[in-house]
ZAMARGU-4260 file (C-alpha; in steps of 0.2 Angstrom, whole numbers, plus 5000, padded with zeros to 4 digits):
<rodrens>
0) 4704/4563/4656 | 4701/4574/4670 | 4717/4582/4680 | 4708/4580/4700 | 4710/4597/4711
5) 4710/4604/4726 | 4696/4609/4734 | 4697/4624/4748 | 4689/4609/4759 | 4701/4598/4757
10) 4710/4593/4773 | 4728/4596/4767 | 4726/4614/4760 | 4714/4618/4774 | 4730/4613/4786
15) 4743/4623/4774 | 4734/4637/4776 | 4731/4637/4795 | 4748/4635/4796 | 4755/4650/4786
20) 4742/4659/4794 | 4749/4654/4811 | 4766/4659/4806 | 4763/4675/4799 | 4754/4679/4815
25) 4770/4675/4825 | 4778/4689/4812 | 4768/4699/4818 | 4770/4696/4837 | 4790/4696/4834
30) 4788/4715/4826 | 4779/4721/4841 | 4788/4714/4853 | 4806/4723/4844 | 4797/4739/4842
35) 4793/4739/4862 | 4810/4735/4866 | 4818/4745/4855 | 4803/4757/4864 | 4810/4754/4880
40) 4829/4754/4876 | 4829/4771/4865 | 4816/4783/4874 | 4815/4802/4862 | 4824/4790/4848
45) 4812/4774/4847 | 4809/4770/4828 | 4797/4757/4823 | 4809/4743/4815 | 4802/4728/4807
50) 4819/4719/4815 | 4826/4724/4831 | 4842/4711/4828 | 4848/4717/4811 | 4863/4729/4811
55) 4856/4744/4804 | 4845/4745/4819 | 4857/4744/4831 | 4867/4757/4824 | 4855/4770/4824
60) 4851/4764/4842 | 4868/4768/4848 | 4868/4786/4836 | 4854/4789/4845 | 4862/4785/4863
65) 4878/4795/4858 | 4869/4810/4854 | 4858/4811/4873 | 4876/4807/4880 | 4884/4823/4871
70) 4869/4836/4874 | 4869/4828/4894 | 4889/4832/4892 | 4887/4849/4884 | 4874/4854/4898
75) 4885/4852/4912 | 4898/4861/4905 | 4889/4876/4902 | 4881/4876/4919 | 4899/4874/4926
80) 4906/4888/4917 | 4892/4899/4922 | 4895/4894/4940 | 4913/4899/4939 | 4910/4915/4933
85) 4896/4920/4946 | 4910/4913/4957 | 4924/4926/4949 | 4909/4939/4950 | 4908/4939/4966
90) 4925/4937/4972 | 4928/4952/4961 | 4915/4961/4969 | 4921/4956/4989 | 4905/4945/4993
95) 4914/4928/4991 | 4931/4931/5003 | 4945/4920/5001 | 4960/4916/5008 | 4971/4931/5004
100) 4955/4942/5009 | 4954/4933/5026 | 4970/4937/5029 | 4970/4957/5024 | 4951/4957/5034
105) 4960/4967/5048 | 4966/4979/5039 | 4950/4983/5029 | 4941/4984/5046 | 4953/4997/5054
110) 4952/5006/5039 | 4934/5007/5039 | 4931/5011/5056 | 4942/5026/5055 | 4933/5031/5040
115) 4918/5033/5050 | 4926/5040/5066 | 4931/5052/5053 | 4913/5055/5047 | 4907/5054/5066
120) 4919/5066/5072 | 4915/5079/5055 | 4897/5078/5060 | 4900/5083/5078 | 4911/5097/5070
125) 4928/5092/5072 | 4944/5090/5059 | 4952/5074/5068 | 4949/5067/5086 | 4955/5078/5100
130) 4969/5071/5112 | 4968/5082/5128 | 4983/5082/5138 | 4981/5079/5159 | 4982/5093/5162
135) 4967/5100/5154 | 4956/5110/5164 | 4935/5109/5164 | 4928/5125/5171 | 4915/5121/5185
140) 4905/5135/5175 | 4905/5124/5161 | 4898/5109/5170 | 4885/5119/5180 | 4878/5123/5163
145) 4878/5107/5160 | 4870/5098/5174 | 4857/5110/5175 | 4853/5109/5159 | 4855/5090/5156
150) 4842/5077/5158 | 4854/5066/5169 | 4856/5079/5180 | 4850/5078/5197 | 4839/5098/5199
155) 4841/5096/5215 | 4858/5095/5218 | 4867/5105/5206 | 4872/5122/5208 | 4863/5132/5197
160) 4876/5147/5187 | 4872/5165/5197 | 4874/5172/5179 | 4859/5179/5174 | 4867/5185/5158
165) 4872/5168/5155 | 4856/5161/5158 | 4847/5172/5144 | 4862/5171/5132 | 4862/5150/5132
170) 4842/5153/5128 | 4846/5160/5111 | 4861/5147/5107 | 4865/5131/5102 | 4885/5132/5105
175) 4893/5139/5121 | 4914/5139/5122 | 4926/5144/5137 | 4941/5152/5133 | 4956/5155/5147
180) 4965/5172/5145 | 4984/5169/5138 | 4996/5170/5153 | 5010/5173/5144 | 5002/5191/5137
185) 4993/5199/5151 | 5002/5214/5157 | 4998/5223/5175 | 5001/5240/5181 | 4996/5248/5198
190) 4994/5266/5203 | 4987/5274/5219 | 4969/5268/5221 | 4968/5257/5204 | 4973/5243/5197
195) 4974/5237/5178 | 4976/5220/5171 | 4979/5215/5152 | 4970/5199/5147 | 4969/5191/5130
200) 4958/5176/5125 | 4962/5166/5107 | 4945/5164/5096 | 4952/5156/5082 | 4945/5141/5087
205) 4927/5146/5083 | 4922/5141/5067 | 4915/5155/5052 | 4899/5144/5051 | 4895/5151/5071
210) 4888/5168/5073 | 4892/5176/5092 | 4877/5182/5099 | 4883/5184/5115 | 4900/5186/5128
215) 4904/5186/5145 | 4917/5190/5153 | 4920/5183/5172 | 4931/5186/5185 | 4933/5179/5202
220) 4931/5190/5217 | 4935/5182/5234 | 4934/5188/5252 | 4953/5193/5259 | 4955/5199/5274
225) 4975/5204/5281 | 4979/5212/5296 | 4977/5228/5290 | 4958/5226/5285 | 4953/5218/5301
230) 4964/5231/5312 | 4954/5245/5299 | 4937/5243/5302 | 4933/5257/5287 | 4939/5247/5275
235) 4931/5231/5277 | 4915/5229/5268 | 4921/5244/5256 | 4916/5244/5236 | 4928/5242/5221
240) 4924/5249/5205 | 4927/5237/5192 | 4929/5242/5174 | 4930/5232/5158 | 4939/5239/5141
245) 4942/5232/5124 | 4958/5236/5118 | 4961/5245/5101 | 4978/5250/5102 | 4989/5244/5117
250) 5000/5258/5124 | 5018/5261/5115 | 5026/5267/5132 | 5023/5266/5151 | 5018/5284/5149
255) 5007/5282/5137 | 4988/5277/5139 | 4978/5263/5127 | 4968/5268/5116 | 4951/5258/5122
260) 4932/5257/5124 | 4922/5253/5139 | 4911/5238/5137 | 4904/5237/5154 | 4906/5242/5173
265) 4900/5238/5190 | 4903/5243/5207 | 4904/5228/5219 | 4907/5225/5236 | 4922/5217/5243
270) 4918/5209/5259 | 4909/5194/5246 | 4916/5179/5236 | 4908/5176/5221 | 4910/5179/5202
275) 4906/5193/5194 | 4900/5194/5176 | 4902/5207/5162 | 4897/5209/5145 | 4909/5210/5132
280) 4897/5202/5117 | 4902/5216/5104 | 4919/5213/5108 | 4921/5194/5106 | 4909/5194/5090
285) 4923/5207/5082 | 4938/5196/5085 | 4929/5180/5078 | 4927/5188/5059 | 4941/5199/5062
290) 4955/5191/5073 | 4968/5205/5069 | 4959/5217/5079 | 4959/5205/5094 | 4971/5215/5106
295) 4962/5210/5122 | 4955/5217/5137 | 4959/5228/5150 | 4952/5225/5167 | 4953/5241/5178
300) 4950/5239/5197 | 4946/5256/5204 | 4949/5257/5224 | 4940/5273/5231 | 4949/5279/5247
305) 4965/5270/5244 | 4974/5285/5239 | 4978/5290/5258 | 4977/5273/5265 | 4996/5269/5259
310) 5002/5255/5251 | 5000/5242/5264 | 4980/5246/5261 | 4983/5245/5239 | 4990/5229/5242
315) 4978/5220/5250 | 4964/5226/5239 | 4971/5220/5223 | 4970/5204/5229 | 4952/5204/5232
320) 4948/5202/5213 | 4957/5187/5205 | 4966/5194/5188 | 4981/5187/5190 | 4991/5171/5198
325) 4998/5179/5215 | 5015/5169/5222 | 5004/5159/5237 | 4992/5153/5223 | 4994/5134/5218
330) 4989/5128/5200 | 4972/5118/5205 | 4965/5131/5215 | 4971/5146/5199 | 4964/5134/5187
335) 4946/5137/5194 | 4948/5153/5199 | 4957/5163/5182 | 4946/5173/5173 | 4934/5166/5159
340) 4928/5172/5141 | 4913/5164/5137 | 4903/5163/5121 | 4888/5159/5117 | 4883/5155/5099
345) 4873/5148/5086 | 4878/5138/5070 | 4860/5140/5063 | 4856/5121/5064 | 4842/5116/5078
350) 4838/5123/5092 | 4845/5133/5108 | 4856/5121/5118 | 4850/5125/5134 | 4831/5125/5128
355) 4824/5108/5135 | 4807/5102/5135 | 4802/5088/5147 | 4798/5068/5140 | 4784/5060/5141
360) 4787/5044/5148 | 4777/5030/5138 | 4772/5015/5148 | 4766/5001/5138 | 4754/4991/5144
365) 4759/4978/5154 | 4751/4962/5143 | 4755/4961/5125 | 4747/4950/5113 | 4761/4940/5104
370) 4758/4947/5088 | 4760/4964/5093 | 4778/4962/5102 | 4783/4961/5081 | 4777/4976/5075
375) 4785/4990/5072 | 4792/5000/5089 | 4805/5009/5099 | 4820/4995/5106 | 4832/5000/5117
380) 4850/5004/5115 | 4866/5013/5125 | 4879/5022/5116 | 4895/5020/5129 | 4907/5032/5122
385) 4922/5022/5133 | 4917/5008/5120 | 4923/5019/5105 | 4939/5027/5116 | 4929/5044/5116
390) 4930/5046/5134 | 4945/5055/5134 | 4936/5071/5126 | 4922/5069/5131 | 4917/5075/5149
395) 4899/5072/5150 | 4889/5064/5147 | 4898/5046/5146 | 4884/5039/5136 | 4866/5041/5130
400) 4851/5031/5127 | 4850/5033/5107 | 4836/5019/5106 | 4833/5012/5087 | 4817/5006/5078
405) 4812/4990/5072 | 4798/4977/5070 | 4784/4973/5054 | 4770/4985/5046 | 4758/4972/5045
410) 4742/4976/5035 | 4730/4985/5040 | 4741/4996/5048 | 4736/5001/5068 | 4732/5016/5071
415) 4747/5019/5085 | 4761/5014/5071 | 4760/5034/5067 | 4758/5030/5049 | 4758/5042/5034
420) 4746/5042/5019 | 4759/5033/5007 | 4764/5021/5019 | 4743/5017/5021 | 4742/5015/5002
425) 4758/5006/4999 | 4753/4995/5013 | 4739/4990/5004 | 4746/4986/4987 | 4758/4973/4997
430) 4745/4965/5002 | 4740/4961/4983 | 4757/4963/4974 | 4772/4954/4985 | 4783/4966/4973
435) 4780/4980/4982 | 4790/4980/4998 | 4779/4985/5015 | 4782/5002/5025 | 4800/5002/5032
440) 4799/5005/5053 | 4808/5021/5053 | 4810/5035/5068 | 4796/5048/5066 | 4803/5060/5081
445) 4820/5062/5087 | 4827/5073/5098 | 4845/5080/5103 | 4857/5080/5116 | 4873/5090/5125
450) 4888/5086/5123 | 4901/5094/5135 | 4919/5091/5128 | 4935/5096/5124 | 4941/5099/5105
455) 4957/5102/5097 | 4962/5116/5104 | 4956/5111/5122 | 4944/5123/5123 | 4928/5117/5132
460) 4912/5117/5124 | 4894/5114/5128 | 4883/5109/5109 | 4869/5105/5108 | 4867/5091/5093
465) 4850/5086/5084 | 4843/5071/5079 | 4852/5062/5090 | 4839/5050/5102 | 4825/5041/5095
470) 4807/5046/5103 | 4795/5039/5092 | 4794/5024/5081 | 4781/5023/5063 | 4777/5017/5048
475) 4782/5025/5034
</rodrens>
């Protein structure tokens, strides 16, 4: 007896199977669409999981989770603490202010601006600032050198110094100082047709580093006319001999006589006023290395004819030369009219102060293009000395035009930007390599000033300072 079978064609198994297959195609379909989820849900951590439901799976999804969370955690952290410590940094180093800075800023500011007064006033050679009393006396001398020398001075105007000696001596010098003679020392003695007068002048205020190179000595010699000299037509319009010395050894006893030397002489006529100027250079440059030799001068006022013209006669000559404060003299009028050391000298930096060339003006064209107003030239700018409190020693000029450079170096560099040969080629390696910096706009000629002020001691002085006012603007 045969057992029937099954044939592949026969409808049931041919539905069995279509359906398994049917199922295990659904399988299939629930596994990809886990994995894509789990795809989706997990990112860097996806796995590919036959189940996305079943415990083991979710654990490691979470693992997974946990350990993003923790490095995003740990991140922060470091990127906070390194925040704080450029923060401590640059506290530490004064770039980041806080509170207790802000309220100590005053301090740090005063500080710093004496610190560079300090500097300024070393540069202008000068220990601390000077503080001239009222009182302090500028002698017109002073000031005529000065103005006639000065850019801001009107040439027309002025009066130029009669000194012909000081003329050439300010030529060869950069420094020129006034000294008044100590009242309290000078001594005076008359005899029958002359006159002498002690005068001594302090150099210790000129410092080692300047080398004398010249010294005048001047003295005031007005017209006046008493009643005798009008009523004695002989002795009007008569000539003095006047005589200068340099004390070596004052004398011990009214009866005995200095030991001196005569620096200069000059017979002058007494029916002018005007000042008179002698040189006593070899003198002077001998009491600024050595000061202990410094005993002063001695002015000698020789009065031919006076001998038998009596004493009415002697007295009104000695006034005609101004030595020494008479009872009917007031301060102001003395104050211009005492007799004045000068000294002209040279600290061996820059040129003569009253050596001066003219400025070319530089008009630029009246229309710009845009592009150029940026490149590099000369800008305005006004130092005010009243801004800085330096007003009170300084007696001219009361400001200057200084000027300062700015603006670019652009590539190729113009012709009129003054450039040097480095600047040309550094320029050029900018222009392909942004890590090396352009040509800086720098000054290329400077020039200097005068400066006519009082210093620590109150002694007035003419310098002339370099490098002090911008003329010309580059690339360099």
């Amino acid at each position: 007896m045969v057992n029937p079978t099954r044939t592949p064609s026969d409808p049931e198994t041919t539905g069995l199977c279509r359906e398994r297959e049917r199922e295990r195609e659904r399988e299939r379909e629930r596994e990809r669409a886990g994995g894509w989820a789990l795809a989706r849900i997990g990112g860097p951590c996806a796995v590919s999981l036959p189940d996305a439901s079943s415990a083991r799976e979710l654990y490691a999804l979470l693992l997974c989770a946990l350990s993003l969370i923790m490095v995003a955690v740990l991140r922060s952290v470091v990127a906070l603490m390194l925040l704080l410590g450029q923060v401590w940094l640059g506290a530490a180093a004064g770039l980041i202010p806080d509170v207790e800075r802000r309220r100590h800023a005053p301090e740090h500011s005063e500080r710093f601006l004496r610190d560079f007064e300090l500097r300024l006033l070393n540069m202008f050679g000068l220990k601390r600032k000077p503080t001239p009393s009222k009182g302090a006396v500028v002698p017109q001398y002073m000031l005529d050198l000065y103005y006639m020398h000065s850019e801001n001075g009107d040439q027309k105007s002025i009066r130029r110094p009669r000194s012909i000696m000081g003329r050439h001596a300010a030529s060869r010098a950069n420094t020129i100082r006034s000294f008044h003679h100590e009242e309290a020392l000078e001594a005076l003695a008359s005899l029958k047709g002359r006159t002498t007068q002690q005068l001594f002048f302090n150099l210790t205020s000129v410092p080692a580093e300047e080398l004398i190179t010249s010294a005048e000595l001047r003295i005031f010699r007005d017209q006046v006319l008493s009643d005798f000299t009008q009523s004695n037509t002989s002795l009007a319009g008569a000539f003095q001999r006047i005589n200068i010395f340099e004390l070596f050894r004052p004398a011990q006893s009214p009866s005995q006589e200095p030991l001196t030397r005569l620096l200069d002489t000059r017979l002058v006529q007494d029916s002018h006023s005007r000042w008179e100027s002698f040189d006593v250079s070899s003198a002077a440059a001998r009491w600024a290395t050595q000061p202990h030799h410094n005993h002063g001068l001695m002015v000698e006022i020789l009065h031919p004819g006076e001998a038998s013209d009596g004493e009415e006669a002697e007295a009104s000559r000695s006034r005609h030369v101004r030595v020494s404060r008479s009872l009917h003299t007031n301060n102001e009028s003395w104050a211009q009219a005492r007799p004045l050391l000068v000294t002209y000298s040279h600290d061996g930096q820059g040129t003569a102060t009253l050596h001066r060339e003219k400025r070319q003006v530089r008009r630029p064209p009246k229309q710009r293009r845009k592009h150029q107003r940026a490149n590099c030239r000369r800008h305005p700018l006004y130092v005010d000395f009243s801004d800085v409190g330096w007003n009170v020693w300084i007696v001219a000029p009361p400001g200057y035009h200084a000027f300062y450079c700015q603006g670019e170096c652009p590539f190729p560099l113009p012709d009129h930007l003054n450039s040097t040969n480095h600047a040309i080629v550094q320029t050029l390696v900018n222009s392909v390599n942004s890590n090396v910096p352009r040509a800086c706009c720098v000054p290329t000629e400077l020039s200097p000033i005068s400066l006519l002020y009082l210093d620590e001691y109150e002694k007035v002085v003419l310098k002339n300072y370099q490098d002090m006012v911008v003329e010309g603007c580059g690339c360099r």
